[in-house]
PDB file of the backbone (N, CA, C, O) and the ligand in Angstrom, with CONECT records:
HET     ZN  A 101       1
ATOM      1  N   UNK A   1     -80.013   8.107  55.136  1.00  0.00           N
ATOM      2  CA  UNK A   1     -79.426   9.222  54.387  1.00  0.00           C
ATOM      3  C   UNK A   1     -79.048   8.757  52.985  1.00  0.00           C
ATOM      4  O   UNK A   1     -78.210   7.856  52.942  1.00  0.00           O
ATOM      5  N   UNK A   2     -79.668   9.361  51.488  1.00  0.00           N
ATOM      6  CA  UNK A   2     -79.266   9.208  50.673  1.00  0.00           C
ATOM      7  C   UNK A   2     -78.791  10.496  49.976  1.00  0.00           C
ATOM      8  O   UNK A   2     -79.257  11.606  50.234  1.00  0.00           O
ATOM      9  N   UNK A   3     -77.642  10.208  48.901  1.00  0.00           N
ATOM     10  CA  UNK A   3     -77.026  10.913  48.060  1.00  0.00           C
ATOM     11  C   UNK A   3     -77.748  11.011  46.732  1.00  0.00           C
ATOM     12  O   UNK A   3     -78.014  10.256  45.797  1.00  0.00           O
ATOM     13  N   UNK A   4     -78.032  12.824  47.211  1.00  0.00           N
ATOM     14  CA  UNK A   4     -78.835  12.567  45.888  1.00  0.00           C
ATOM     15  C   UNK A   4     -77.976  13.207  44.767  1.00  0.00           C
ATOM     16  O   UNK A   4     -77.407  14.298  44.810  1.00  0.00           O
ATOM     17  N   UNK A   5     -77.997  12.266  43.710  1.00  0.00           N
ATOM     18  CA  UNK A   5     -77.197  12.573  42.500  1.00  0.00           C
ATOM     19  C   UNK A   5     -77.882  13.138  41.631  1.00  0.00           C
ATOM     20  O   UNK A   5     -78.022  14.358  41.540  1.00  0.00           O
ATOM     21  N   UNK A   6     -78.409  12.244  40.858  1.00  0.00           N
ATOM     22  CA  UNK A   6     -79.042  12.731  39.335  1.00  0.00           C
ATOM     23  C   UNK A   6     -81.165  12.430  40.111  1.00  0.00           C
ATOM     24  O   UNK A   6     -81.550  11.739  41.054  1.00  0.00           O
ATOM     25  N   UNK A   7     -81.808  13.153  39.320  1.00  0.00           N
ATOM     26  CA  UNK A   7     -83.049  13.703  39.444  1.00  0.00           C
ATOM     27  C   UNK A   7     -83.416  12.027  39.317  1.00  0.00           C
ATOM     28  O   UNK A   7     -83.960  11.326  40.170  1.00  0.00           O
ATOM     29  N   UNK A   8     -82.928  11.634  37.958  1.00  0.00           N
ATOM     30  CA  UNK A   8     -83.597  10.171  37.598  1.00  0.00           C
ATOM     31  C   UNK A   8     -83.493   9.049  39.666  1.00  0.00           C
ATOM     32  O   UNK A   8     -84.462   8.455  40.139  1.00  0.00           O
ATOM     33  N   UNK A   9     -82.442   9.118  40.181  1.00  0.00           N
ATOM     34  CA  UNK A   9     -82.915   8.101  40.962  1.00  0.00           C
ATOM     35  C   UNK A   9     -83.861   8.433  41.868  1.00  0.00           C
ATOM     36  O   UNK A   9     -84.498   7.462  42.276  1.00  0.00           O
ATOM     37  N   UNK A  10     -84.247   9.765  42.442  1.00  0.00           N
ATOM     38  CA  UNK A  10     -85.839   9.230  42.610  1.00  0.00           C
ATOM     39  C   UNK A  10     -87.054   9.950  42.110  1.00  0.00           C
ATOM     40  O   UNK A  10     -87.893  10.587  42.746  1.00  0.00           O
ATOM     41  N   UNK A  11     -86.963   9.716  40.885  1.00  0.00           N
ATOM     42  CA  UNK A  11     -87.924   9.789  39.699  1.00  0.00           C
ATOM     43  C   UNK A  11     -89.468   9.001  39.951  1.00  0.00           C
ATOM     44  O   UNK A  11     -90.534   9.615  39.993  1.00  0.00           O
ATOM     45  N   UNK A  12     -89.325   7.554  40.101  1.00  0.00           N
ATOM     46  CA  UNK A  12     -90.069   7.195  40.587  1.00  0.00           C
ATOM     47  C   UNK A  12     -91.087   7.410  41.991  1.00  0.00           C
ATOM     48  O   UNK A  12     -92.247   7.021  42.127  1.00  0.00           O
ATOM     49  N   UNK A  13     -90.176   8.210  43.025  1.00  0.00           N
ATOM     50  CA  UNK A  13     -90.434   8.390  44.456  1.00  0.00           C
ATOM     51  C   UNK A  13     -91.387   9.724  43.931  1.00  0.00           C
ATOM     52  O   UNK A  13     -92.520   9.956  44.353  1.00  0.00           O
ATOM     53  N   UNK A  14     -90.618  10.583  42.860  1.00  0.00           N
ATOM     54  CA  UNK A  14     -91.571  11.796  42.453  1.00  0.00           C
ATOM     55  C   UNK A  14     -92.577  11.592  41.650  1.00  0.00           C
ATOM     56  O   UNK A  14     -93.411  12.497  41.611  1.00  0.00           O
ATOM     57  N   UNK A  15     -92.792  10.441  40.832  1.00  0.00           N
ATOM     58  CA  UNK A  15     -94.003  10.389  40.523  1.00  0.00           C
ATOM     59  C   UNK A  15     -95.172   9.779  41.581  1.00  0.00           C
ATOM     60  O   UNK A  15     -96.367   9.958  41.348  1.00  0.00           O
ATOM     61  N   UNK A  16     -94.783   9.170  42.559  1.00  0.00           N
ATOM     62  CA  UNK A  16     -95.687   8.319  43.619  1.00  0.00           C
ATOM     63  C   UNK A  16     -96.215   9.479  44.486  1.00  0.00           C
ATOM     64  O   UNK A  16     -97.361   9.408  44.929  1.00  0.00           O
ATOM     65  N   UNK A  17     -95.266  10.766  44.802  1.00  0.00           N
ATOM     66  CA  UNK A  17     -95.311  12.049  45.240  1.00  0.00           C
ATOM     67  C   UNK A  17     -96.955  12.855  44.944  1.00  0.00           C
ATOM     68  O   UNK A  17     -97.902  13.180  45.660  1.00  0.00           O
ATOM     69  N   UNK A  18     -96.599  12.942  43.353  1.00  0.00           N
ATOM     70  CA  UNK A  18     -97.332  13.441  42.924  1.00  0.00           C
ATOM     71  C   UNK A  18     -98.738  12.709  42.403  1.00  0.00           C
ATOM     72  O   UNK A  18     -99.369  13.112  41.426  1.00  0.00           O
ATOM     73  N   UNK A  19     -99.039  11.811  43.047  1.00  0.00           N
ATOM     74  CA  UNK A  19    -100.134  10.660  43.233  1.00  0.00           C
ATOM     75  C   UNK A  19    -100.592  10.548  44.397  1.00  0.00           C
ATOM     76  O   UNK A  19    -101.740  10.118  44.513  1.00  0.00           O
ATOM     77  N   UNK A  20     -99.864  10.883  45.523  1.00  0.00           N
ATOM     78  CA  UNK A  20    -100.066  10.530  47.182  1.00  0.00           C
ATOM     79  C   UNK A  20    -100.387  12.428  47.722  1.00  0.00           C
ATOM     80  O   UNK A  20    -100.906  12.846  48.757  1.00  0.00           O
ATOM     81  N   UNK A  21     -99.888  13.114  46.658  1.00  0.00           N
ATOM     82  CA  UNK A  21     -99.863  14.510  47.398  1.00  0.00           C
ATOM     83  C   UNK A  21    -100.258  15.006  48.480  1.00  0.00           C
ATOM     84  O   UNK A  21    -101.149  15.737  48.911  1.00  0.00           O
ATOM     85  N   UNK A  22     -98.621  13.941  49.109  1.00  0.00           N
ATOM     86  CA  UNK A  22     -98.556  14.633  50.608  1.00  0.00           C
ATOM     87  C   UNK A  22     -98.641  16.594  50.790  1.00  0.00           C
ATOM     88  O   UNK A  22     -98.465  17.485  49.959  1.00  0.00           O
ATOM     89  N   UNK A  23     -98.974  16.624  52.206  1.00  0.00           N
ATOM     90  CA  UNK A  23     -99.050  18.021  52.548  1.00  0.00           C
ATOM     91  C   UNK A  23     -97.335  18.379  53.255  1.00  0.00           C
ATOM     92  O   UNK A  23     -96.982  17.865  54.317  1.00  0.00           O
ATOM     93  N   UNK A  24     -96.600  19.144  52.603  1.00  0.00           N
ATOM     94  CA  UNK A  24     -95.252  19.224  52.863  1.00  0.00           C
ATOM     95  C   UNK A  24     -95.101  20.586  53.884  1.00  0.00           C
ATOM     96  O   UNK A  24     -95.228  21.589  53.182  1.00  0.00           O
ATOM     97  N   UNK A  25     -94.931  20.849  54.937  1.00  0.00           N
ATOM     98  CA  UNK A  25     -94.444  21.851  55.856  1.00  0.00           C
ATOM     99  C   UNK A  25     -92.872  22.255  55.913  1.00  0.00           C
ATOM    100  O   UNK A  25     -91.877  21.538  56.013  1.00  0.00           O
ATOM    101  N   UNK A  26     -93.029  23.848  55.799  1.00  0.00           N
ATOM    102  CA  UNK A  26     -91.666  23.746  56.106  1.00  0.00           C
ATOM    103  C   UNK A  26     -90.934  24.352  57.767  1.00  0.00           C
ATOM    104  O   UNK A  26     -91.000  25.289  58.562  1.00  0.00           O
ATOM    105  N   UNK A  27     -90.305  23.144  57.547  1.00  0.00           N
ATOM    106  CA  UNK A  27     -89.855  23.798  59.428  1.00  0.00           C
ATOM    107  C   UNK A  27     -89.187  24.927  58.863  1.00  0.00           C
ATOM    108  O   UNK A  27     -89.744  26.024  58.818  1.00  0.00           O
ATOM    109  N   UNK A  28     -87.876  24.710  58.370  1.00  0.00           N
ATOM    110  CA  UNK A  28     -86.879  25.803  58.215  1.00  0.00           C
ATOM    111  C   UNK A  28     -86.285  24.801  57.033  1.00  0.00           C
ATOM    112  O   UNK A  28     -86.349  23.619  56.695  1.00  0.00           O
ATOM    113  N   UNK A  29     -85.570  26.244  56.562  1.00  0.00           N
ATOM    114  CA  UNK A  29     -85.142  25.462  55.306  1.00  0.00           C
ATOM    115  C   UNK A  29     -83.634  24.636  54.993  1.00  0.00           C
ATOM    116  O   UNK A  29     -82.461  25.009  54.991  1.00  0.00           O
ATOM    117  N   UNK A  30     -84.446  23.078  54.685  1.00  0.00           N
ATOM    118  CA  UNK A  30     -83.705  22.443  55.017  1.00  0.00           C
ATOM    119  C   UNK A  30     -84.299  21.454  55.886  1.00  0.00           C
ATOM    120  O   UNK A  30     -83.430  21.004  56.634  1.00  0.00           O
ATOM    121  N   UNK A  31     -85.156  21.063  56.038  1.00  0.00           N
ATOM    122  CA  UNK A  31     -86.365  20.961  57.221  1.00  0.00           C
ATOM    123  C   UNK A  31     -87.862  20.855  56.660  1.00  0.00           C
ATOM    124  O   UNK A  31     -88.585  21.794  56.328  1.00  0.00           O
ATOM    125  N   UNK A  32     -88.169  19.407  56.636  1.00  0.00           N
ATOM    126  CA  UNK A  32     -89.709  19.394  56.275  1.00  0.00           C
ATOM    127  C   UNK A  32     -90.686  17.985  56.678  1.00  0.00           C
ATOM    128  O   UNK A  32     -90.629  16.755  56.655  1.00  0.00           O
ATOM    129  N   UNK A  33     -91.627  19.140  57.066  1.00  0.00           N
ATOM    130  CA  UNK A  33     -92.544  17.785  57.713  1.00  0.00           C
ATOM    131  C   UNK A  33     -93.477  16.918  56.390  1.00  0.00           C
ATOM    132  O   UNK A  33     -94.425  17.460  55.823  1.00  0.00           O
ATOM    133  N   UNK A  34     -93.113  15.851  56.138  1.00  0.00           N
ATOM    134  CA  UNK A  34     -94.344  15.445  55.112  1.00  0.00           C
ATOM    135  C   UNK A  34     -95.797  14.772  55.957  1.00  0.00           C
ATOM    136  O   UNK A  34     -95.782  14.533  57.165  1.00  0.00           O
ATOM    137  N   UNK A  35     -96.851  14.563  55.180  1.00  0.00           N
ATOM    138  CA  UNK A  35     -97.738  14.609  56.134  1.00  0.00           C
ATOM    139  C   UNK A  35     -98.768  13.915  55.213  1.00  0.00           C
ATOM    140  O   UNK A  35     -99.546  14.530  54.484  1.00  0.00           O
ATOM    141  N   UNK A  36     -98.687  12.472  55.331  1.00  0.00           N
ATOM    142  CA  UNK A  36    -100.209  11.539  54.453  1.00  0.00           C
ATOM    143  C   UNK A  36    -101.180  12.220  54.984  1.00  0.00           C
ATOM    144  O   UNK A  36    -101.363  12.312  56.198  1.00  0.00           O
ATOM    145  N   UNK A  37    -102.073  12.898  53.858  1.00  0.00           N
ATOM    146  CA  UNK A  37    -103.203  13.288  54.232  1.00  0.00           C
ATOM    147  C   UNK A  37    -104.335  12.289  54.492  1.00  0.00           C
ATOM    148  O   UNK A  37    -105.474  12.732  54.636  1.00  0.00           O
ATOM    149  N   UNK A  38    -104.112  11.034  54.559  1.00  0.00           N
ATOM    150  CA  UNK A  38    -105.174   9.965  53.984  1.00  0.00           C
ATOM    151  C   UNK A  38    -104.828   9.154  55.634  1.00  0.00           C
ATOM    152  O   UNK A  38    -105.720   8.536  56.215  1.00  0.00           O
ATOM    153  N   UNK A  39    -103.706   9.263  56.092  1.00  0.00           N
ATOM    154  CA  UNK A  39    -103.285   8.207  56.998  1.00  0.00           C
ATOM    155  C   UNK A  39    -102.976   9.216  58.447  1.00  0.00           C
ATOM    156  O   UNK A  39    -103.236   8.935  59.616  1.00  0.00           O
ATOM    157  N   UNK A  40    -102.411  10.311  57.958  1.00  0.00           N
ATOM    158  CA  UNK A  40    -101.837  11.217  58.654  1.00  0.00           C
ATOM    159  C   UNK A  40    -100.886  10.859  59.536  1.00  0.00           C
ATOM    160  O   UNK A  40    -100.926  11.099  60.743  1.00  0.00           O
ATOM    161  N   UNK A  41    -100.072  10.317  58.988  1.00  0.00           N
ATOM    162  CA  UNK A  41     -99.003   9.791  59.677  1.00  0.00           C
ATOM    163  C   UNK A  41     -98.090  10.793  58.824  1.00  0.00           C
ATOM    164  O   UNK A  41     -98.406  11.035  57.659  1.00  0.00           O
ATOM    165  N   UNK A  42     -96.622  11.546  59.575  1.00  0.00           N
ATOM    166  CA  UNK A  42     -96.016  12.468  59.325  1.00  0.00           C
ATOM    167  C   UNK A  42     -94.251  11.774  59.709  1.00  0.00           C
ATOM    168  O   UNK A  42     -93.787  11.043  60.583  1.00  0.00           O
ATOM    169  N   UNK A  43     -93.801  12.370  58.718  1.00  0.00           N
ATOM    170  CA  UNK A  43     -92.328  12.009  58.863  1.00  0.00           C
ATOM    171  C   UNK A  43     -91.183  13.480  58.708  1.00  0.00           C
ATOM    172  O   UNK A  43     -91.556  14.532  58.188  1.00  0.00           O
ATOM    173  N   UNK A  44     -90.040  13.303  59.165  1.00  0.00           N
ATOM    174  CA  UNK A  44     -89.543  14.561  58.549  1.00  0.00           C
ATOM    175  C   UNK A  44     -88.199  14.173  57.854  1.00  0.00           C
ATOM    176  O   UNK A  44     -87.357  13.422  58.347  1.00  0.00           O
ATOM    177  N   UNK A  45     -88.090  14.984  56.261  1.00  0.00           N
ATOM    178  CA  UNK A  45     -87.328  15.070  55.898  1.00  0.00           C
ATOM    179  C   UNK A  45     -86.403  15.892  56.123  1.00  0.00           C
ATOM    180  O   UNK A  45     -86.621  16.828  56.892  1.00  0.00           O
ATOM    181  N   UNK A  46     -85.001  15.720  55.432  1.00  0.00           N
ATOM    182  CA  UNK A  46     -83.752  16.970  56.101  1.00  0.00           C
ATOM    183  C   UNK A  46     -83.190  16.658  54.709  1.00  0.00           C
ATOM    184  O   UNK A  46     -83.045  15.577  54.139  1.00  0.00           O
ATOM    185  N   UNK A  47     -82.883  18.063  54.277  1.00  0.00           N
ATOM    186  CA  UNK A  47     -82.152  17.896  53.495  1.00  0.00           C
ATOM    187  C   UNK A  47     -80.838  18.925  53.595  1.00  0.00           C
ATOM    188  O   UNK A  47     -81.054  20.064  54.010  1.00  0.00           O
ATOM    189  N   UNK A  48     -79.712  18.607  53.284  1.00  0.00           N
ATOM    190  CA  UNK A  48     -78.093  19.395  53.709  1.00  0.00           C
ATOM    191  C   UNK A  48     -77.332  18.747  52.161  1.00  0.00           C
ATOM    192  O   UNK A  48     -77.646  17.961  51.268  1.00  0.00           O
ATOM    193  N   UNK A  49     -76.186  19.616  52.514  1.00  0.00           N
ATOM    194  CA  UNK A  49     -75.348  19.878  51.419  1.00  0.00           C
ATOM    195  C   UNK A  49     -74.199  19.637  52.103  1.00  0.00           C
ATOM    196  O   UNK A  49     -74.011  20.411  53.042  1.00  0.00           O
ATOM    197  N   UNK A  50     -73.313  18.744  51.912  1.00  0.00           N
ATOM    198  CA  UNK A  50     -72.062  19.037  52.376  1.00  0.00           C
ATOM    199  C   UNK A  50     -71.167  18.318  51.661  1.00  0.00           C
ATOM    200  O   UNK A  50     -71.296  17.134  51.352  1.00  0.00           O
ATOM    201  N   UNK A  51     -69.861  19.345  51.278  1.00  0.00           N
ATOM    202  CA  UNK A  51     -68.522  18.965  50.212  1.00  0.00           C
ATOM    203  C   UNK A  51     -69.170  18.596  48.687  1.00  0.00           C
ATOM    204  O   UNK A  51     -68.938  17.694  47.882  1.00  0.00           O
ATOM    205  N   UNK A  52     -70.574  20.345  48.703  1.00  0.00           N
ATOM    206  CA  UNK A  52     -70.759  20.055  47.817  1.00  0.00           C
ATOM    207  C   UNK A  52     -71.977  19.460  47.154  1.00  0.00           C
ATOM    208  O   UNK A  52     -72.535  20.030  46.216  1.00  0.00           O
ATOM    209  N   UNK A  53     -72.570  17.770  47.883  1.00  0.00           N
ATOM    210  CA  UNK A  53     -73.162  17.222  47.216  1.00  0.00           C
ATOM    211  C   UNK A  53     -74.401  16.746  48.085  1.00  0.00           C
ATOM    212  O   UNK A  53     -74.150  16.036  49.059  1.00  0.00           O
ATOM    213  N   UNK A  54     -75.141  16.933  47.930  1.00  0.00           N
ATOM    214  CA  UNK A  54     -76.748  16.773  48.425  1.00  0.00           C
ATOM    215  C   UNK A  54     -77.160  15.779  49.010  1.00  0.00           C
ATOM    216  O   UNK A  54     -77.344  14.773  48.325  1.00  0.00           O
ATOM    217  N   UNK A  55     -77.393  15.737  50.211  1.00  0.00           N
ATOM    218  CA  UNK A  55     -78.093  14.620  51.024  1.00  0.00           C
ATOM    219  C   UNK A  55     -79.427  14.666  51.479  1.00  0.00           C
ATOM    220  O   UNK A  55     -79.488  15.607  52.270  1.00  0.00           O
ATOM    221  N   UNK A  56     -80.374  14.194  51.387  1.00  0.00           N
ATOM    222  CA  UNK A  56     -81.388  13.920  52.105  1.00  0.00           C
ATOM    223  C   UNK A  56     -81.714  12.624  52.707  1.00  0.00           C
ATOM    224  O   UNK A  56     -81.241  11.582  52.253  1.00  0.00           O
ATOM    225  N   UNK A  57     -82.648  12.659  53.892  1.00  0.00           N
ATOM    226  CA  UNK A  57     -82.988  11.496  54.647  1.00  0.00           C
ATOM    227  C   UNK A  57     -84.310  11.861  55.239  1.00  0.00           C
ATOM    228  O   UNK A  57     -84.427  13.061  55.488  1.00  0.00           O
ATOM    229  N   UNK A  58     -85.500  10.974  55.565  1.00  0.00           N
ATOM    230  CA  UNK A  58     -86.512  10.824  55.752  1.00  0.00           C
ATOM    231  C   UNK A  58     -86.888   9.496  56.818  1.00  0.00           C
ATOM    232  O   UNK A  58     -86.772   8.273  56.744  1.00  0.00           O
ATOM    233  N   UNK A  59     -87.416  10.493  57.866  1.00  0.00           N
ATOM    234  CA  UNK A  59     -87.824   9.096  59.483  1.00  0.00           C
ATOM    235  C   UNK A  59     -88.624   8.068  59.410  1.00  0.00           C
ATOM    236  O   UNK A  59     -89.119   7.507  60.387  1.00  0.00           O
ATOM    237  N   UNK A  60     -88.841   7.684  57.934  1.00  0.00           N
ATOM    238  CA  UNK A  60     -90.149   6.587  57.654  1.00  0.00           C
ATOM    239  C   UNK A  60     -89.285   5.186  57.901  1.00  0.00           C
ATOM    240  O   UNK A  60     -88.160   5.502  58.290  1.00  0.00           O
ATOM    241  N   UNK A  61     -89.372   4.362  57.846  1.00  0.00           N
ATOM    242  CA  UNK A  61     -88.731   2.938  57.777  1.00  0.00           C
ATOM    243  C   UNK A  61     -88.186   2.557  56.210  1.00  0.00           C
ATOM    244  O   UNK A  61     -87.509   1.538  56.075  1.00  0.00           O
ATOM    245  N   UNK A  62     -88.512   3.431  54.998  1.00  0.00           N
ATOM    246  CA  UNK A  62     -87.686   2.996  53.733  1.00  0.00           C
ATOM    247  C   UNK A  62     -86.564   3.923  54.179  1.00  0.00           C
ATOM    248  O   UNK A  62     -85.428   3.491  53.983  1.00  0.00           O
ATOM    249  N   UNK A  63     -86.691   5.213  54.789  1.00  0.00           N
ATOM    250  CA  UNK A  63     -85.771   6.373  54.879  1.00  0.00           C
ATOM    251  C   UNK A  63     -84.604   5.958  55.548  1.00  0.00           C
ATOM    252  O   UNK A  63     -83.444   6.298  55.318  1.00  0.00           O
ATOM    253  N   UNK A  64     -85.117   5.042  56.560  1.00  0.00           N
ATOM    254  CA  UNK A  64     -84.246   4.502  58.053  1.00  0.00           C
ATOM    255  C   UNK A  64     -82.963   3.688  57.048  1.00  0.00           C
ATOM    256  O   UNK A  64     -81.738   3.736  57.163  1.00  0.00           O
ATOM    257  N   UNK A  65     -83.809   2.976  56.086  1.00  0.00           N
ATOM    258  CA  UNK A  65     -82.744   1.515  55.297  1.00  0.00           C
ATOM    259  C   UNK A  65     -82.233   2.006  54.211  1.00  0.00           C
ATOM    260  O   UNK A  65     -81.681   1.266  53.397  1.00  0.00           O
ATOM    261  N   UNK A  66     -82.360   3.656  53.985  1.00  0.00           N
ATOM    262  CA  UNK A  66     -81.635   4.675  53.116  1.00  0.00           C
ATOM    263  C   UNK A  66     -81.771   3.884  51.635  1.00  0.00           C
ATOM    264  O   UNK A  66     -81.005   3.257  50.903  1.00  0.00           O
ATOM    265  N   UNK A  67     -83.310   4.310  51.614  1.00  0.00           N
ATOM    266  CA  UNK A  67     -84.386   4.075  50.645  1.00  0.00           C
ATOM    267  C   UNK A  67     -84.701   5.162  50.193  1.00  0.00           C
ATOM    268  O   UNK A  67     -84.355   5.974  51.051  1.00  0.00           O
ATOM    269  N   UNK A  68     -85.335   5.899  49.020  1.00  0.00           N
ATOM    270  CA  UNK A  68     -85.799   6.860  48.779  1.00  0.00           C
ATOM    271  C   UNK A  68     -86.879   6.706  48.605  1.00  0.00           C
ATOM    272  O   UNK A  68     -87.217   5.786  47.861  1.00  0.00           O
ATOM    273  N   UNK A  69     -87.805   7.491  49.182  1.00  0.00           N
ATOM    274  CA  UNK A  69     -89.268   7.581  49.564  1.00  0.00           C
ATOM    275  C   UNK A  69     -90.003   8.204  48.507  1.00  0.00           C
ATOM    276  O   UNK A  69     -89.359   8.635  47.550  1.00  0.00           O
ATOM    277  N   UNK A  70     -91.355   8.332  48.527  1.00  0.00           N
ATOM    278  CA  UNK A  70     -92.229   9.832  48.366  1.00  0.00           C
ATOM    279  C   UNK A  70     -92.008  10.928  49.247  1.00  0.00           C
ATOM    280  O   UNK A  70     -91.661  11.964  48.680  1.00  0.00           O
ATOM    281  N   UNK A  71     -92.103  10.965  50.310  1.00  0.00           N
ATOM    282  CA  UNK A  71     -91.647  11.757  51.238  1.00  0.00           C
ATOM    283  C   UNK A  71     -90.615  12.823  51.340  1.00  0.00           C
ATOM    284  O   UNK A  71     -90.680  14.027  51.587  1.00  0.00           O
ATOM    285  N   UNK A  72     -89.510  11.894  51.036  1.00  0.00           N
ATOM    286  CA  UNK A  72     -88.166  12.804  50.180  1.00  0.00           C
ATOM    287  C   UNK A  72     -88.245  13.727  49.229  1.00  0.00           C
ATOM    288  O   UNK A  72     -87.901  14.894  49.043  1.00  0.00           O
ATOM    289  N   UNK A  73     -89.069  12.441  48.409  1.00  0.00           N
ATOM    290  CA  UNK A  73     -89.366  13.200  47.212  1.00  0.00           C
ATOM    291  C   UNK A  73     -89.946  14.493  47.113  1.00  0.00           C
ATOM    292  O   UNK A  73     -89.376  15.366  46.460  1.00  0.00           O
ATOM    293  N   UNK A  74     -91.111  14.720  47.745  1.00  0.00           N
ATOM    294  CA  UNK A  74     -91.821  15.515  47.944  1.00  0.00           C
ATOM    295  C   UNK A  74     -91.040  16.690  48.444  1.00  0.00           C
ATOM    296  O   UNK A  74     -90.994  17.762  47.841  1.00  0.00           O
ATOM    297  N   UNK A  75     -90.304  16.390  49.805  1.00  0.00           N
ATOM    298  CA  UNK A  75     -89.510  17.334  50.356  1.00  0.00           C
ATOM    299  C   UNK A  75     -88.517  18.231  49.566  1.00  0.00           C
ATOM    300  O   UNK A  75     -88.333  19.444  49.666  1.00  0.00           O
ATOM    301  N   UNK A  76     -87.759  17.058  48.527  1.00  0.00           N
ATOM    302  CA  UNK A  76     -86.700  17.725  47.696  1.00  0.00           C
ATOM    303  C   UNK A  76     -87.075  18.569  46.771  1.00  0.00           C
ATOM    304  O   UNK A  76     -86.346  19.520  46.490  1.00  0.00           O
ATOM    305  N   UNK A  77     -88.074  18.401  46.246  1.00  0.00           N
ATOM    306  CA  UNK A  77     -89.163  19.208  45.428  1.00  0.00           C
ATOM    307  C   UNK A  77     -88.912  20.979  45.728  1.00  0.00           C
ATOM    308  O   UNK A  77     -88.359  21.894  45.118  1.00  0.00           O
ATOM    309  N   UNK A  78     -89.801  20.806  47.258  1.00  0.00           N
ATOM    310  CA  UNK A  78     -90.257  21.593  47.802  1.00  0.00           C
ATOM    311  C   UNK A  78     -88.949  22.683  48.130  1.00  0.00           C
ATOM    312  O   UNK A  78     -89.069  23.902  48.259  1.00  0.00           O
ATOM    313  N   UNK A  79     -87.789  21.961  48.218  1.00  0.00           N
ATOM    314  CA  UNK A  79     -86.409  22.403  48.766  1.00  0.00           C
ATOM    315  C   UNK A  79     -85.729  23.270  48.020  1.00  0.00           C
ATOM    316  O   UNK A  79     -85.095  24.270  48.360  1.00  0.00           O
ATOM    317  N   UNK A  80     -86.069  22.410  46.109  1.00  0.00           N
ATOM    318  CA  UNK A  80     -85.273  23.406  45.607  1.00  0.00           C
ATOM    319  C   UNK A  80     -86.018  24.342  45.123  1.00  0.00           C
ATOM    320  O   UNK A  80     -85.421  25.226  44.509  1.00  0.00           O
ATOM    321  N   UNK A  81     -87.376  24.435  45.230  1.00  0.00           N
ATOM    322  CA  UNK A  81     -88.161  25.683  44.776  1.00  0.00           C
ATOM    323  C   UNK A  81     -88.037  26.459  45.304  1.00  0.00           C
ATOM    324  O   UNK A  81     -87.826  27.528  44.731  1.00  0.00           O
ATOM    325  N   UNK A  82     -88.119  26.358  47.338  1.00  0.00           N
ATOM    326  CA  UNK A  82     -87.248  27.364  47.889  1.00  0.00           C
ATOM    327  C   UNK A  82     -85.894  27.550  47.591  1.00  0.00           C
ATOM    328  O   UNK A  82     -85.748  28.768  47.491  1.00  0.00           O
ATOM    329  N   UNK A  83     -84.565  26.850  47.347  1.00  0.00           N
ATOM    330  CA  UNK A  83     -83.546  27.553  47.433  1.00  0.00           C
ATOM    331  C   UNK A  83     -83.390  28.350  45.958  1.00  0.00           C
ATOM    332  O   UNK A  83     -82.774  29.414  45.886  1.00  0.00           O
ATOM    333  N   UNK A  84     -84.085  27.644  44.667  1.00  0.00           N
ATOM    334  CA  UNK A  84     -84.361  28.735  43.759  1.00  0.00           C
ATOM    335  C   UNK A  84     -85.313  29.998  43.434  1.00  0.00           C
ATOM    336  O   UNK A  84     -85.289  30.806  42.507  1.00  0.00           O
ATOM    337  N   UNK A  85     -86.298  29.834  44.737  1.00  0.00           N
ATOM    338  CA  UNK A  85     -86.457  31.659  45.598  1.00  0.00           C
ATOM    339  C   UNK A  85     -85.730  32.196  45.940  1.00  0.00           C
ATOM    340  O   UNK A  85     -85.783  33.422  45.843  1.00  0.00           O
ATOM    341  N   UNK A  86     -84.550  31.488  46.584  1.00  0.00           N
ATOM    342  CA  UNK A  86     -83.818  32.073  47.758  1.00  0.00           C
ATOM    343  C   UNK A  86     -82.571  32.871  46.610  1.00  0.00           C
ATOM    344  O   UNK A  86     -82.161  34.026  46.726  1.00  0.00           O
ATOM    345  N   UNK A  87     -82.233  32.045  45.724  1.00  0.00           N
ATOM    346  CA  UNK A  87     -80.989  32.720  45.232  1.00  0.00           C
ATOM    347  C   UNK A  87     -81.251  33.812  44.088  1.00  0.00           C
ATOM    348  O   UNK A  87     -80.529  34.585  43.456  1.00  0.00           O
ATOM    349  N   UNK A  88     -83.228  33.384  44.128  1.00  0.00           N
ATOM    350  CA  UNK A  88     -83.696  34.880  42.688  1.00  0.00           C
ATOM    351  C   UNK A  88     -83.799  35.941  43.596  1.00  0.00           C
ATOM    352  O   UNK A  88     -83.512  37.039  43.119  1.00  0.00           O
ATOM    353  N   UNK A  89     -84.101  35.918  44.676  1.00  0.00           N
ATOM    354  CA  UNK A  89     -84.169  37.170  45.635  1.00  0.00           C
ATOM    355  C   UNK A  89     -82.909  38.123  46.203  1.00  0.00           C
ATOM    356  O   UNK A  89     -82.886  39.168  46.854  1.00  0.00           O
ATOM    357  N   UNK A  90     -81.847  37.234  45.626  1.00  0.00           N
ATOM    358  CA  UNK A  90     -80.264  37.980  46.060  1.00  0.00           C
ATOM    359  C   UNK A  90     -79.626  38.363  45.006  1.00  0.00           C
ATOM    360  O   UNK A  90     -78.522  38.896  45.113  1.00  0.00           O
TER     361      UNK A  90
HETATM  362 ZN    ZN A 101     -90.170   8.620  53.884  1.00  0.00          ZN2+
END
C-alpha cells in the first residue's frame, strides 16, 4: 500500500505504463485488473481514499514491498478519469 501524494512520485511508473500498455479492467470502481498483454500475467490494483488521502496497492511483488509499479500506475490513471466522469455527471 502506497500513499499517493504528488503525481511526480510515480511519474516514472506512468511513463513505463505508457510503454508496457497494459490492458486495465475495471472491476468496480476502485478496483482494477491490470493485465501484461505480452506475458499475461494480471495483478489487481485497489485504490481507496481514507482521512482524505489516497492509497493505492497492487498484488505484484514491487506492490507487496509497497513499491510503485506500472500497474498502479496504470490503474490510478484509469481511476481518476473515472472519478472525474463520475463527479461531471452529478
Ligand atoms: Zn504492480
Amino acid at each position: 500500500m502506497i500513499q499517493l501524494t504528488t503525481a511526480t512520485a510515480i511519474e516514472k511508473q506512468i511513463a513505463k505504463a505508457r510503454t508496457m500498455k497494459p490492458r486495465v479492467r475495471v472491476n468496480r470502481f476502485g478496483s482494477y485488473t491490470v493485465e501484461n498483454k505480452t506475458t499475461g500475467a494480471a495483478y489487481t490494483v485497489t485504490c481507496e481514499k481514507r482521512d482524505g488521502k489516497r492509497f493505492a496497492s497492487c498484488t505484484c511483488k514491487a506492490g507487496e514491498l509497497g513499491r510503485a509499479c506500472y500497474h498502479l500506475a496504470a490503474a490510478v490513471s484509469r481511476h481518476i478519469q473515472l472519478a472525474s466522469e463520475r463527479a461531471a455527471s452529478h
